[in-house]
N, C-alpha and C positions, 0 to 999 in steps of 0.2 A: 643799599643796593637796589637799584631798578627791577622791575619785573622783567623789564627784556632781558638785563642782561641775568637774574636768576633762571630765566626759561632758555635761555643760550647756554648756559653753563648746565642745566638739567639736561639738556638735549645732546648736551654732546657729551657725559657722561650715558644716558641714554643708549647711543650710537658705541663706543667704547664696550659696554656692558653685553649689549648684542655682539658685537664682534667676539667678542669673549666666549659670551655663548655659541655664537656661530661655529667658532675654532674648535670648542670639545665637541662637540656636534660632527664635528668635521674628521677630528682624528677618532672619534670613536664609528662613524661609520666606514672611513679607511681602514681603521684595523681589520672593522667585520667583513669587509669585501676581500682585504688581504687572506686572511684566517677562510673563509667560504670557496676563494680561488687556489689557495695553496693546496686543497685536496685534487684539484682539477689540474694545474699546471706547476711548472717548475716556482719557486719560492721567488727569483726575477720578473716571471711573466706576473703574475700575481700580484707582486707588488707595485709594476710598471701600470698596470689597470688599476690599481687600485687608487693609486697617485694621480690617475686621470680624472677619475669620480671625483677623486676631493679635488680638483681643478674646478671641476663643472659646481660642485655641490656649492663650494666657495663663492664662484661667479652670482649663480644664481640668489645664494645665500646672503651675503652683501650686499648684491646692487639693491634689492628690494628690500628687504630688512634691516640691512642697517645705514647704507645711506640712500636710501629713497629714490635709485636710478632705474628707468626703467630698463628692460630688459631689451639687447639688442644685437646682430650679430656681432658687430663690430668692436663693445664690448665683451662678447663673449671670445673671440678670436683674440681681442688684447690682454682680457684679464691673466693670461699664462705667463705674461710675462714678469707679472709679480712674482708666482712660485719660482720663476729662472733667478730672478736676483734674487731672490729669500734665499736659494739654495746656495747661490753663486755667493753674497753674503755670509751664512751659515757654516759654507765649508771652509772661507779662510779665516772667518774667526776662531772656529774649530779646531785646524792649525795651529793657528796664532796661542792658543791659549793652552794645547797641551803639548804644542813643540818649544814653544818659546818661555812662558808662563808657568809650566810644570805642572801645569790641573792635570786632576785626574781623569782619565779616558770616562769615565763614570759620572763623575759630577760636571767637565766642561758641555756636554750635550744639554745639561739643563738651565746652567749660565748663557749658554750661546739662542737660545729659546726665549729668553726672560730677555735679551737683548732684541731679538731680531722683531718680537710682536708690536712695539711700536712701531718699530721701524716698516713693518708688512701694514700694520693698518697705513700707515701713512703714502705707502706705494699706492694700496688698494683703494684709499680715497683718491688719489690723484690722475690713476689710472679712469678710474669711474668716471669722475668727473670729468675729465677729459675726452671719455668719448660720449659722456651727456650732452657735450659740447658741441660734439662733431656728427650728432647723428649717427 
């Protein structure tokens, strides 16, 4: 095996690794925004803000850290559109797998999570990189 391609293959483990980290990072300070707003507002408002933060937190958290985009509106204003299809994804697989499939309401949320993370890193590069592209 070449050095390039062990330093391409290290890197984008690398890259995967941070995203990884990025995502607990991410729902753990969602929760705590969630948990800190729900004494303040109804259990919806709360979580509707809370859901914003990990938008931003993600943005920021990815473009720079894990694939190396700088930061820009344009990216910032497109990156939401990952979390619309992650969720838009997530709820009909969700569906899909305890109407059709008979999972349990319990365990299909964590099947449907274990599917959808490649699938969001792969938005969230493309997304990225796209508006790398475009300024």
């Amino acid at each position: 095996m070449s050095k390039a391609i062990a330093s391409d293959k290290g890197e984008r483990i690398g890259r995967w690794l941070r995203f990884f980290i990025g995502g607990v990072l991410n729902t753990g300070l969602s929760y705590a925004v969630y948990l800190l707003l729900r004494t303040i507002f109804a259990y919806q408002t709360a979580y509707a803000i809370a859901y914003i933060v990990g938008i931003v937190f993600g943005y920021l958290f990815n473009a720079r850290l894990v694939f190396n985009v700088e930061w820009s509106w344009k990216g910032f204003w497109a990156y939401p559109l990952v979390y619309f299809l992650q969720y838009i994804g997530s709820a009909v697989l969700l569906g899909l797998f305890i109407e059709r499939l008979a999972v349990s309401e319990v365990i299909a949320p964590m099947v449907v999570s274990a599917v959808m993370v490649p699938v969001t890193y792969a938005m969230s590069r493309w997304v990225l990189s796209w508006t790398r592209h475009r300024g």
